[in-house]
MITOR-110952 format. One record per residue (C-alpha): residue number from 1; residue in three letters; x, y, z. Coordinates in nm, 4 decimals, decimal comma, always signed. Each point is the difference from the previous one (the first is absolute). Layout:
! MITOR-110952
<resi:NUM resn:ALA east:X north:Y up:Z>
...
! end
This chain:
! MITOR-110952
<resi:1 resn:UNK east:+0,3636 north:-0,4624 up:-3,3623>
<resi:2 resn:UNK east:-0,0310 north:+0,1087 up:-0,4045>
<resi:3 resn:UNK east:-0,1992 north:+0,2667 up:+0,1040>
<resi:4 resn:UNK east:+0,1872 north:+0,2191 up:+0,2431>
<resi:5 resn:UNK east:+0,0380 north:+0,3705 up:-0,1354>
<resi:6 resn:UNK east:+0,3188 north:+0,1061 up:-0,0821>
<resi:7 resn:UNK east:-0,0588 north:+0,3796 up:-0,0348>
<resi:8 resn:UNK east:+0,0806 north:+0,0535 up:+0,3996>
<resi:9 resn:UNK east:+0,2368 north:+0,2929 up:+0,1277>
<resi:10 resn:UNK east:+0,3721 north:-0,1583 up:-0,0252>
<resi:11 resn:UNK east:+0,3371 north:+0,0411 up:+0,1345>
<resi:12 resn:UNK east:+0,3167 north:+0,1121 up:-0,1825>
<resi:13 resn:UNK east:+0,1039 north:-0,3144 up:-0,2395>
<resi:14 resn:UNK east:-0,3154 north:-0,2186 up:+0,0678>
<resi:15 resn:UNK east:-0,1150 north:-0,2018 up:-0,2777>
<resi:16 resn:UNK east:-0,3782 north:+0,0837 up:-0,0345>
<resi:17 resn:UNK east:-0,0543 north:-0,2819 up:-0,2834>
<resi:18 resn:UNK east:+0,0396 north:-0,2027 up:+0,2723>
<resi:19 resn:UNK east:-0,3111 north:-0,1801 up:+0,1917>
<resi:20 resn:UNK east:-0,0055 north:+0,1350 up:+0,3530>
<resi:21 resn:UNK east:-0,2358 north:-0,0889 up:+0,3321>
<resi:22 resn:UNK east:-0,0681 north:+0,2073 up:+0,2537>
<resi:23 resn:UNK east:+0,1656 north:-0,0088 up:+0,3044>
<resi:24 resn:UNK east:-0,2259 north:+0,1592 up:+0,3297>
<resi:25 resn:UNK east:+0,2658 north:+0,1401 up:+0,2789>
<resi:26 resn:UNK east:-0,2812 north:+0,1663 up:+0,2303>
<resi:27 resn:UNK east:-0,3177 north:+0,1858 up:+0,0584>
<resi:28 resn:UNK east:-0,0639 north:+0,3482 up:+0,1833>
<resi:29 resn:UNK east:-0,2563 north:+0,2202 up:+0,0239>
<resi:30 resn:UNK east:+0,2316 north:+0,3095 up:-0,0113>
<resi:31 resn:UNK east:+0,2013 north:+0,2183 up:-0,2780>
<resi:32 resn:UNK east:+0,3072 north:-0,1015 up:-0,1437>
<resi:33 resn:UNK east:+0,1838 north:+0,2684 up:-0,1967>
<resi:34 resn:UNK east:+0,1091 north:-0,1166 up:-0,3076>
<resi:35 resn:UNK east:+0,3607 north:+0,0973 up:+0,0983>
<resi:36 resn:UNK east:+0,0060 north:-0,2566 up:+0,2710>
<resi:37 resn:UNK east:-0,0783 north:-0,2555 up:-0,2349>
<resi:38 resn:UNK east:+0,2335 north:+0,0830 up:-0,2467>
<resi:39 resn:UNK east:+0,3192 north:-0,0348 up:+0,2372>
<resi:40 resn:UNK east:-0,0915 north:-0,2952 up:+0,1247>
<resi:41 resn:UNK east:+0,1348 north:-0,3460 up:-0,2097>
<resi:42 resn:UNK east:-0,2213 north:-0,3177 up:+0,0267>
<resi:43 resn:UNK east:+0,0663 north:-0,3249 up:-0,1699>
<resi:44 resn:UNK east:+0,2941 north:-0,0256 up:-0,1946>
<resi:45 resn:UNK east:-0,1081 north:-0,0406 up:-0,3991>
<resi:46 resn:UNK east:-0,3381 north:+0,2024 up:+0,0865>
<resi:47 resn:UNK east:-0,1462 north:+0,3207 up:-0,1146>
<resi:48 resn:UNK east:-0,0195 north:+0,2923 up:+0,2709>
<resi:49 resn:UNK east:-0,1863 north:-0,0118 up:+0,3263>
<resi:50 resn:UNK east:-0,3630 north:+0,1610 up:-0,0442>
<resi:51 resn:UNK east:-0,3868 north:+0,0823 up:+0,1036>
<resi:52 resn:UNK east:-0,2893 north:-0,1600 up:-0,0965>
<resi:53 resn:UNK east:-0,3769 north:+0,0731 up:+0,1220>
<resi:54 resn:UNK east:-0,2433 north:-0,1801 up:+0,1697>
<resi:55 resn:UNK east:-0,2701 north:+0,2036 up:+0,1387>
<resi:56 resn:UNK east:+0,1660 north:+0,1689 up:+0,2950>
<resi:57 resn:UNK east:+0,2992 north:-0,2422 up:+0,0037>
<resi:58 resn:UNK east:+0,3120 north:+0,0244 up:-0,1815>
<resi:59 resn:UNK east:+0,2148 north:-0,2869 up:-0,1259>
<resi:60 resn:UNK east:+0,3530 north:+0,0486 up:-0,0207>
<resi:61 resn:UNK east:+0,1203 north:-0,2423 up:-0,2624>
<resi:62 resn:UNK east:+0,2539 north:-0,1022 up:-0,2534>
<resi:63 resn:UNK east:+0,0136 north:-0,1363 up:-0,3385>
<resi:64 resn:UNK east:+0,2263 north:-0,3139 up:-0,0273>
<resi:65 resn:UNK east:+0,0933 north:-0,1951 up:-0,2695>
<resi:66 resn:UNK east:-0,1757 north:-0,3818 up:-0,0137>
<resi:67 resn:UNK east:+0,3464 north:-0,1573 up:-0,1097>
<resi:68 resn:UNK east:+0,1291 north:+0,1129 up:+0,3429>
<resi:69 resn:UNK east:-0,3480 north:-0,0332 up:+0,2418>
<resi:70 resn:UNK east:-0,2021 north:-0,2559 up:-0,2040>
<resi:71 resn:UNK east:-0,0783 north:-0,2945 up:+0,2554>
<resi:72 resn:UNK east:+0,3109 north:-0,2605 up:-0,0938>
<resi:73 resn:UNK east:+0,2309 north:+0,2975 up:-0,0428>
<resi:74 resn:UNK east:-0,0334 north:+0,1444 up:+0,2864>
<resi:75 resn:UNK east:-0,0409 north:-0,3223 up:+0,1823>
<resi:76 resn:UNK east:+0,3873 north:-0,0657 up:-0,0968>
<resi:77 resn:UNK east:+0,0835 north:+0,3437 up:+0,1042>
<resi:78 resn:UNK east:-0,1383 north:-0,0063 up:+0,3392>
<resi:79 resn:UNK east:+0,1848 north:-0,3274 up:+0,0804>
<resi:80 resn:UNK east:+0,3315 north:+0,1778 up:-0,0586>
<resi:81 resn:UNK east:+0,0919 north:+0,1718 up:+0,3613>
<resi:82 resn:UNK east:+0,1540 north:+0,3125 up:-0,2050>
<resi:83 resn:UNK east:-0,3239 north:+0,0342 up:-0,2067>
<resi:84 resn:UNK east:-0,2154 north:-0,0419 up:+0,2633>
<resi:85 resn:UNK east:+0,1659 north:+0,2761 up:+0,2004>
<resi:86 resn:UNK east:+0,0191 north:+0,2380 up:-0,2721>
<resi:87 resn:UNK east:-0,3584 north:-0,0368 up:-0,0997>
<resi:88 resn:UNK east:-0,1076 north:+0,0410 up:+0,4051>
<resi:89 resn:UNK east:+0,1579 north:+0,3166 up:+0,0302>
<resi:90 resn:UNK east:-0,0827 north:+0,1151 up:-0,3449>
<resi:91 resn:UNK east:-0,3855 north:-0,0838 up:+0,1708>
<resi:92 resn:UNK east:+0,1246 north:+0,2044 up:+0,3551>
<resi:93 resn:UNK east:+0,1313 north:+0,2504 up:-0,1962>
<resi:94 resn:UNK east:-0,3386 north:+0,0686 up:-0,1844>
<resi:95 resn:UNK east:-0,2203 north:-0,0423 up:+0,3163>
<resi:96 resn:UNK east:+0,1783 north:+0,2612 up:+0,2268>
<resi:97 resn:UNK east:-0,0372 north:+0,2325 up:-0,3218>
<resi:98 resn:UNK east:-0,3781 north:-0,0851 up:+0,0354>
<resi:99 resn:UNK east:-0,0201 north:+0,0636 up:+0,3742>
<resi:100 resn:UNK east:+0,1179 north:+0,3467 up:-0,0427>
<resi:101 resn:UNK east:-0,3116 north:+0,1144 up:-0,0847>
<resi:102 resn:UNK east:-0,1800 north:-0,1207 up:+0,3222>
<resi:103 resn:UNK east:-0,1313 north:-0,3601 up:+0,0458>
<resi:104 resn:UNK east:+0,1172 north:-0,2237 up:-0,1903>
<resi:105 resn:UNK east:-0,0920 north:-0,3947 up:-0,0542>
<resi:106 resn:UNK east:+0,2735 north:-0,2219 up:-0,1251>
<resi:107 resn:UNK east:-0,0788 north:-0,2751 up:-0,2448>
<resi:108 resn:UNK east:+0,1961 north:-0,3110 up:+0,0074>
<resi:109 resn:UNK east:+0,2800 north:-0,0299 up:-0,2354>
<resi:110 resn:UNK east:-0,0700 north:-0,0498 up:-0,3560>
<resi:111 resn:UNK east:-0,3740 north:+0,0724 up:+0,0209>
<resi:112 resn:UNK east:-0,0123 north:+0,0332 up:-0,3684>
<resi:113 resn:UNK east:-0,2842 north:+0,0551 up:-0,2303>
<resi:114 resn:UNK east:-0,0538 north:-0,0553 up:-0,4184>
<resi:115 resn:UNK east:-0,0664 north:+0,3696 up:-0,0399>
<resi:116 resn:UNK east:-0,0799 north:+0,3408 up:+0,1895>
<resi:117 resn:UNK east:-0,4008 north:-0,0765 up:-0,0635>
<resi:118 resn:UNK east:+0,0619 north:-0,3781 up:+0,2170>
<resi:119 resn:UNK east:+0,1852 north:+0,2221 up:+0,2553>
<resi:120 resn:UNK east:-0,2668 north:+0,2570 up:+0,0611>
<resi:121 resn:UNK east:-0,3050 north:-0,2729 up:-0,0601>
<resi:122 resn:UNK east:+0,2044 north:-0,1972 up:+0,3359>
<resi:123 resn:UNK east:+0,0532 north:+0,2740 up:+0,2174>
<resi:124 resn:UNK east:-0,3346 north:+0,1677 up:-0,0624>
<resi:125 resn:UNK east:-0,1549 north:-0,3387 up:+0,0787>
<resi:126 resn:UNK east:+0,1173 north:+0,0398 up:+0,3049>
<resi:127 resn:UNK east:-0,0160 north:+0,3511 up:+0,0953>
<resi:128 resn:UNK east:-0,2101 north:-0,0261 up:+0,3194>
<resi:129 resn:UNK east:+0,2986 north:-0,2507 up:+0,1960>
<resi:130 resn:UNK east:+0,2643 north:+0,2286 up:-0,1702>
<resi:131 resn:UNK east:-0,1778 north:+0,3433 up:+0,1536>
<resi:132 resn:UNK east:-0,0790 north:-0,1815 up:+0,2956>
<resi:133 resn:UNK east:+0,3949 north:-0,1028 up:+0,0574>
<resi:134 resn:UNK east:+0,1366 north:+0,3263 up:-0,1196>
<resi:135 resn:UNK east:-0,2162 north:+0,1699 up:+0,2638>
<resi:136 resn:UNK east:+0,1481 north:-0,3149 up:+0,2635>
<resi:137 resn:UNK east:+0,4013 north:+0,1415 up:-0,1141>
<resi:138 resn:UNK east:-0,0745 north:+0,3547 up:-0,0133>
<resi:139 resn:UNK east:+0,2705 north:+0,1920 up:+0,2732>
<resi:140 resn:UNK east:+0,1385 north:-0,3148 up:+0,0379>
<resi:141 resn:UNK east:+0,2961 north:-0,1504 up:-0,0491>
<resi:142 resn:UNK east:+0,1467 north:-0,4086 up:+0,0716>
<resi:143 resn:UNK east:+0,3217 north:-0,0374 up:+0,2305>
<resi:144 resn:UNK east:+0,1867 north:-0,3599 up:+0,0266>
<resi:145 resn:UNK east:+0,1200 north:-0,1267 up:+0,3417>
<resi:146 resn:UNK east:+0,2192 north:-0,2975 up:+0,0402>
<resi:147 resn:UNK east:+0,1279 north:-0,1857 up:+0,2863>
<resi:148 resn:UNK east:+0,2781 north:-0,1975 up:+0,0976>
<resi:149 resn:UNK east:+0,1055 north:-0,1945 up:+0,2887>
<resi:150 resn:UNK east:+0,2796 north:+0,2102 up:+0,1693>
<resi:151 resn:UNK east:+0,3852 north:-0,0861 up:+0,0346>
<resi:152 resn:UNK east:+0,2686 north:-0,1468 up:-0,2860>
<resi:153 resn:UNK east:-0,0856 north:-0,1278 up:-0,2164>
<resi:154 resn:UNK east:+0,0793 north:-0,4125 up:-0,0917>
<resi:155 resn:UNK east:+0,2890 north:-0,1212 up:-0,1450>
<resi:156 resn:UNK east:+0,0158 north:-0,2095 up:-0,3026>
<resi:157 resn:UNK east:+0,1354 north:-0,2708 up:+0,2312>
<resi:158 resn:UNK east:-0,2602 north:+0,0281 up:+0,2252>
<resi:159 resn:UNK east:-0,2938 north:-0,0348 up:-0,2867>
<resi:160 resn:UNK east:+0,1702 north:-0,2494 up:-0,1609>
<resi:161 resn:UNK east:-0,0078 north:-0,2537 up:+0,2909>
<resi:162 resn:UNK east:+0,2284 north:+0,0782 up:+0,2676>
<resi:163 resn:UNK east:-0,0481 north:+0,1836 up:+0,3019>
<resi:164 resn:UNK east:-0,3710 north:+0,0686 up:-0,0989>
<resi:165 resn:UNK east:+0,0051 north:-0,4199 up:+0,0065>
<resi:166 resn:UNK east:+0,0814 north:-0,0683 up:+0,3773>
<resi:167 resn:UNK east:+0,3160 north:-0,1740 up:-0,1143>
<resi:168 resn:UNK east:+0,3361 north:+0,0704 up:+0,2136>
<resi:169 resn:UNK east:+0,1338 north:+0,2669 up:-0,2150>
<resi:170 resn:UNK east:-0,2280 north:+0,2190 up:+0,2895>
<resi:171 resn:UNK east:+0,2010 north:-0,1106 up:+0,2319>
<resi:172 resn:UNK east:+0,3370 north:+0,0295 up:-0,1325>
<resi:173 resn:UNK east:+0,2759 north:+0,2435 up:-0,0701>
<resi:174 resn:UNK east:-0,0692 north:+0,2265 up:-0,3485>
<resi:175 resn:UNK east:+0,3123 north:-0,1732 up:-0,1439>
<resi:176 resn:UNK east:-0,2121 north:-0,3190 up:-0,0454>
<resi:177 resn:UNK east:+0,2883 north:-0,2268 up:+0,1882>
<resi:178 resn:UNK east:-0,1380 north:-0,2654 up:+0,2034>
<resi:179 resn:UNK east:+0,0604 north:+0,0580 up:+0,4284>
<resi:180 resn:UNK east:+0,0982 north:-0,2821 up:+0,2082>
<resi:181 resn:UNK east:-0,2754 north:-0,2059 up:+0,0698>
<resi:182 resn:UNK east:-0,1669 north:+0,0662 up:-0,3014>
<resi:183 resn:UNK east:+0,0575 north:-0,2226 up:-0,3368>
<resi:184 resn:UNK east:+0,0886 north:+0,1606 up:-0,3400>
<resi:185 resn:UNK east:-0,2833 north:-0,1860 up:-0,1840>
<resi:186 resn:UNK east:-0,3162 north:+0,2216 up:+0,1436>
<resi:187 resn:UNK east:-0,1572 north:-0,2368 up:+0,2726>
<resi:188 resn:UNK east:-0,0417 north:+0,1508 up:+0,3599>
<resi:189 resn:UNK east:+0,2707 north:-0,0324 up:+0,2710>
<resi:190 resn:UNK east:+0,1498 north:-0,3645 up:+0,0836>
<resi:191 resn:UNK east:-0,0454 north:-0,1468 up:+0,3179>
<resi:192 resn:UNK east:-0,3013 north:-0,1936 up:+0,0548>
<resi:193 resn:UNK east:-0,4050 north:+0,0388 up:+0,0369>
<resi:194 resn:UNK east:+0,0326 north:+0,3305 up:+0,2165>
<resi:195 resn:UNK east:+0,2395 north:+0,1719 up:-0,2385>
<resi:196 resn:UNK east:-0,2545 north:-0,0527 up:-0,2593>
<resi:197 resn:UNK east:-0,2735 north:+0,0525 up:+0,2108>
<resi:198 resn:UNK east:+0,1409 north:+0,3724 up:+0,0836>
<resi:199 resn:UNK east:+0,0817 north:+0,0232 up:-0,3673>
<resi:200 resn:UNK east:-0,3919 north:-0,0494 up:-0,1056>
<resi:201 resn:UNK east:-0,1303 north:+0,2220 up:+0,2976>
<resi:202 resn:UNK east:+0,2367 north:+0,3327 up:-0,1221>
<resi:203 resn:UNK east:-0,1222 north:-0,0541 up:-0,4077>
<resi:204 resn:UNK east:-0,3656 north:-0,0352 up:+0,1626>
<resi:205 resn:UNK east:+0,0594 north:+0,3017 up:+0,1893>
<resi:206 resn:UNK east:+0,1955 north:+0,1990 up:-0,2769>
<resi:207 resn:UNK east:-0,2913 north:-0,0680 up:-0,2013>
<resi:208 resn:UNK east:-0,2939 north:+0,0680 up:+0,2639>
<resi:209 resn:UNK east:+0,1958 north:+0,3476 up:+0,0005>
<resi:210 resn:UNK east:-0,0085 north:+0,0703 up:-0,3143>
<resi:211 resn:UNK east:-0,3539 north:-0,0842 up:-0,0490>
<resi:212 resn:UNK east:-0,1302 north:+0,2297 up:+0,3151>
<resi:213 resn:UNK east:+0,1952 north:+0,2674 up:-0,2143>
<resi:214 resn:UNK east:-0,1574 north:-0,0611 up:-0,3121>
<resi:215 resn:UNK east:-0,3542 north:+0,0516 up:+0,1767>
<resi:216 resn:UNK east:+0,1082 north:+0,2305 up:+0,1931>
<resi:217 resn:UNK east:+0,0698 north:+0,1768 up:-0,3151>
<resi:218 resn:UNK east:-0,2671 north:-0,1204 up:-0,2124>
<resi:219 resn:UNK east:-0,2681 north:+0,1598 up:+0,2927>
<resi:220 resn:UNK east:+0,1601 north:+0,3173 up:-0,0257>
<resi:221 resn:UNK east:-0,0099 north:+0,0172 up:-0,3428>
<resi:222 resn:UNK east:-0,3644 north:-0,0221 up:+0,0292>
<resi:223 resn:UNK east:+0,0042 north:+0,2783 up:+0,2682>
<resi:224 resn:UNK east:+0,1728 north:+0,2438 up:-0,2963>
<resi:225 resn:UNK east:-0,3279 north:-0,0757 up:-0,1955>
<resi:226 resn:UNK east:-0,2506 north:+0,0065 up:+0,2839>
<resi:227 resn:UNK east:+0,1697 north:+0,3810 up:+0,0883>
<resi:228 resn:UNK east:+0,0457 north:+0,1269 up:-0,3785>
<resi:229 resn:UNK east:-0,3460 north:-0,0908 up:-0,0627>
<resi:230 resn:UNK east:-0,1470 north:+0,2418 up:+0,2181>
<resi:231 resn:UNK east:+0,1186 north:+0,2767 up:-0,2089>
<resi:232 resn:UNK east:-0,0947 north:-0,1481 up:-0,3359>
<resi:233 resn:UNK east:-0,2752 north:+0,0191 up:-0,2466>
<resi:234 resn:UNK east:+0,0376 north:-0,3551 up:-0,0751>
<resi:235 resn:UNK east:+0,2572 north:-0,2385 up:+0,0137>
<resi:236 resn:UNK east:+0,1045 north:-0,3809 up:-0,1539>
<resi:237 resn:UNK east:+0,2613 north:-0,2179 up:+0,0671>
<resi:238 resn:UNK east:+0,1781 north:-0,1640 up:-0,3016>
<resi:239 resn:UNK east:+0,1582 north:-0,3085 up:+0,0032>
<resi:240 resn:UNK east:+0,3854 north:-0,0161 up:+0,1409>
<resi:241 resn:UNK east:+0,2451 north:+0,0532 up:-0,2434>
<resi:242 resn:UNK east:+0,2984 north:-0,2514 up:+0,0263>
<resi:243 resn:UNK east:+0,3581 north:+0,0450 up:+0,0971>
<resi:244 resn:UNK east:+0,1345 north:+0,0045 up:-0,3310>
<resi:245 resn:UNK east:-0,2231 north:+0,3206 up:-0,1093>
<resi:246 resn:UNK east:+0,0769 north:+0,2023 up:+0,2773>
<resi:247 resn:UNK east:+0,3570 north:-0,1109 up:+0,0254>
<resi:248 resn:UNK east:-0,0211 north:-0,0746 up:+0,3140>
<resi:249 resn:UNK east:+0,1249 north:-0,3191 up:+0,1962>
<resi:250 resn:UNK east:-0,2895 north:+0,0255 up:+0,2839>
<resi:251 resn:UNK east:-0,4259 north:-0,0811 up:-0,1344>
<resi:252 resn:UNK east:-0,2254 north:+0,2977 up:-0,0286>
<resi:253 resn:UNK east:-0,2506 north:+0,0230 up:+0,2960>
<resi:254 resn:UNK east:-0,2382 north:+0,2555 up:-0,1485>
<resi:255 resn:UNK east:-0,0459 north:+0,1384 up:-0,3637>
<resi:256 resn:UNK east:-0,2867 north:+0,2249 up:+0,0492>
<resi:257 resn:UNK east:-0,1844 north:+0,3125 up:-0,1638>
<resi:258 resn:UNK east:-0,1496 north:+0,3027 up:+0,1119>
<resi:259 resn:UNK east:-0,2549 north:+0,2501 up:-0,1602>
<resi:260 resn:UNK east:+0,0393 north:+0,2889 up:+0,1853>
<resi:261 resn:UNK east:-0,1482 north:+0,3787 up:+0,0018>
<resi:262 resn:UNK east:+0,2198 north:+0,2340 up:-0,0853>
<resi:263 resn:UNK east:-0,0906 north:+0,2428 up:+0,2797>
<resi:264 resn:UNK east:+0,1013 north:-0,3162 up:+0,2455>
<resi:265 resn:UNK east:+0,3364 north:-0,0542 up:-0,1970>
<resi:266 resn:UNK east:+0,1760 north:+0,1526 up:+0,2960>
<resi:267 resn:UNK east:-0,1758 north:-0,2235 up:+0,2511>
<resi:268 resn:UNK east:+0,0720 north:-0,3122 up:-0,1972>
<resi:269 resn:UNK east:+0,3691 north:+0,0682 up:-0,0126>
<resi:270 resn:UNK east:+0,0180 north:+0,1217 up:+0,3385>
<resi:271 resn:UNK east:-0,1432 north:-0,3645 up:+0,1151>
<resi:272 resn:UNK east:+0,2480 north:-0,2062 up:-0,2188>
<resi:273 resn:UNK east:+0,3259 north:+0,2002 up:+0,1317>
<resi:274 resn:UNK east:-0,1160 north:+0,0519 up:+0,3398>
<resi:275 resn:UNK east:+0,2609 north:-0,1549 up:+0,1961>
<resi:276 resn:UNK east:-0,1694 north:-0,2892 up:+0,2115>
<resi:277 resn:UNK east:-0,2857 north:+0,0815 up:-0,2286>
<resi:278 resn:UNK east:-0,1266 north:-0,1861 up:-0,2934>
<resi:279 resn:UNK east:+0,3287 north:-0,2121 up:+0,0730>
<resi:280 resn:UNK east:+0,1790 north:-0,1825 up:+0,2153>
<resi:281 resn:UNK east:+0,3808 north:-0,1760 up:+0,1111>
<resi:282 resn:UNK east:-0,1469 north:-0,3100 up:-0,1331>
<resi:283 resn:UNK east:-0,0580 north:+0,1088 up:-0,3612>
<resi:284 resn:UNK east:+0,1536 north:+0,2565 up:-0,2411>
<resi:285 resn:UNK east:-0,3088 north:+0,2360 up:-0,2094>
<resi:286 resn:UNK east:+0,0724 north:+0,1673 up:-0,3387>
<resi:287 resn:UNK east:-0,2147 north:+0,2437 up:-0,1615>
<resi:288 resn:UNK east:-0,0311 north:+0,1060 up:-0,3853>
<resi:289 resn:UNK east:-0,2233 north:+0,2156 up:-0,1408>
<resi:290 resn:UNK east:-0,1964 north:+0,1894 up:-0,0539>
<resi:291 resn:UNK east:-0,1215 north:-0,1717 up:-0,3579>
<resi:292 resn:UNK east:-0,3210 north:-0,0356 up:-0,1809>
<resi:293 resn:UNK east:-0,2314 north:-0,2073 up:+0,1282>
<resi:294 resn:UNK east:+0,0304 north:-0,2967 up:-0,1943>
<resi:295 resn:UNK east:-0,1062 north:-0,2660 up:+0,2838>
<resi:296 resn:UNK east:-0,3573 north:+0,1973 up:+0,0144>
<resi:297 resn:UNK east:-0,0693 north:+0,0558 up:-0,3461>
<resi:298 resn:UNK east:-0,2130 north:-0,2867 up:-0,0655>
<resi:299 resn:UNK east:-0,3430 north:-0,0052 up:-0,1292>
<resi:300 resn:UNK east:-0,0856 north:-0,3129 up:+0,1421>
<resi:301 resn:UNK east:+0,0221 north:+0,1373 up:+0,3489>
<resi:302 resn:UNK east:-0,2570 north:+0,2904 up:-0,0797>
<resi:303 resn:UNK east:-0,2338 north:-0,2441 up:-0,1849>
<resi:304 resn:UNK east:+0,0550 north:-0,2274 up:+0,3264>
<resi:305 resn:UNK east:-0,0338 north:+0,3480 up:+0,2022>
<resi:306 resn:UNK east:-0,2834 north:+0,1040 up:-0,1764>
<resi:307 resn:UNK east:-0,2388 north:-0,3363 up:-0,0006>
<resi:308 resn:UNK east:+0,0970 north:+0,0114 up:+0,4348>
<resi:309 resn:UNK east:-0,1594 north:+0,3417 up:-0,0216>
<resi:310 resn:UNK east:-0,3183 north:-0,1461 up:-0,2286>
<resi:311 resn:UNK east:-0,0537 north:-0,2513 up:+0,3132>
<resi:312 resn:UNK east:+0,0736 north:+0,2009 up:+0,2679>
! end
């Protein structure tokens, strides 16, 4: 990394003596005023946001210092929640600044590069996937959709073992005191085989319920997707998040994406908040967007697209 040129455009206070890589954001086919760029702050420690050509596509990168983004560095920074989070949106922040000249492809995070000539070498490399997707996200735009099984949500009780368990907390009084018949110590109701025989059949029904309920849910969770497809581009399904990331005490059914035309935007929407539409009682549908299309950006799907093509 010795030979990384040091004579780049800096920001106010940046040490230029010091060895920097180059960080890639994005690449567009469009203009980006100079202005734009300017306003816009990337990575902490870094020089400001700017162009670089190749051919008809323009990079929009970042110098960086290698004591901060070299590979153990910023290995220990990214395992620090705070860091991590700051560097993502320091990467968001760049991207939408990209996208406002038109199409725009997202690179991972940290796509970084020795110099500006490794940079341009990559990307030109590649030039026919990158036209080919930019062409695939023009007049587009990507809209998340999430879904949720309907009703209150659990109780920490209840996910820690107790009603959710069958045991006879479901059957008695919220103040947790035992009722006659039925012993402080957990075990169903005295009084012989058919006592406990009655006790078994309600936790087997309780739980039959509440299993017809999940896949009740879980079915029309998939009709949300079946429906929302119809007015998409494209769309992918990502894997569940879990309770503790969206702070919420029931599991996520659905945690899909949608590429969607932006002359259909209104048709989309009007699906997902349709009442009795896109939805249902049994499940609760969010919707956020609309955001650069980072779940169909990838280069491996139009290499995969293109060779289909090839055989067809």
């Amino acid at each position: 990394m010795t030979g990384v040129p040091a004579d780049r455009p800096t920001a106010a206070g940046q040490d230029v003596s010091r060895p920097c890589l180059t960080c890639l954001f994005a690449v567009t086919d469009g203009p980006l005023p100079d202005d734009v760029l300017a306003v816009t702050p990337g990575h902490d420690g870094g020089g400001p946001l700017r162009i670089l050509e190749a051919g008809a596509l323009r990079l929009v990168v970042q110098d960086v210092p290698v004591a901060a983004f070299g590979e153990e560095a910023l290995a220990r920074r990214l395992d620090r929640p705070e860091e991590l989070e700051r560097c993502a949106r320091a990467h968001h922040r760049a991207v939408e600044t990209a996208a406002r000249a038109g199409a725009a492809v997202p690179l991972p995070m940290a796509t970084l590069y020795l110099d500006d000539h490794n940079a341009v070498r990559a990307v030109t490399a590649r030039q026919a996937s990158l036209r080919t997707l930019l062409d695939r996200l023009r007049g587009r735009t990507e809209w998340a959709v999430k879904v949720y099984p309907a009703g209150p949500a659990r109780t920490s009780g209840a996910a820690s073992g107790g009603a959710a368990d069958g045991g006879p907390a479901d059957d008695g009084p919220s103040t947790g005191t035992p009722t006659a018949g039925t012993p402080a110590t957990g075990g169903p109701a005295t009084g012989g085989p058919a006592a406990g025989r009655s006790y078994l059949s309600r936790v087997s029904a309780r739980r039959r319920t509440e299993r017809e309920a999940r896949e009740s849910a879980l079915a029309q969770a998939d009709a949300v997707d079946r429906e929302l497809r119809r007015y998409a581009v494209a769309a992918t399904r990502h894997r569940p998040q879990s309770e503790r990331l969206t702070g919420r005490g029931v599991p996520q059914l659905l945690n899909a994406a949608y590429l969607v035309d932006d002359d259909r935007r209104a048709d989309f929407l009007g699906a997902v908040r349709r009442p009795g539409g896109a939805g249902g009682a049994a499940v609760e549908v969010t919707l956020s967007g609309p955001w650069v299309p980072y779940s169909f950006a990838r280069l491996d799907e139009v290499t995969c697209d293109a060779r289909e093509g090839v055989r067809a």
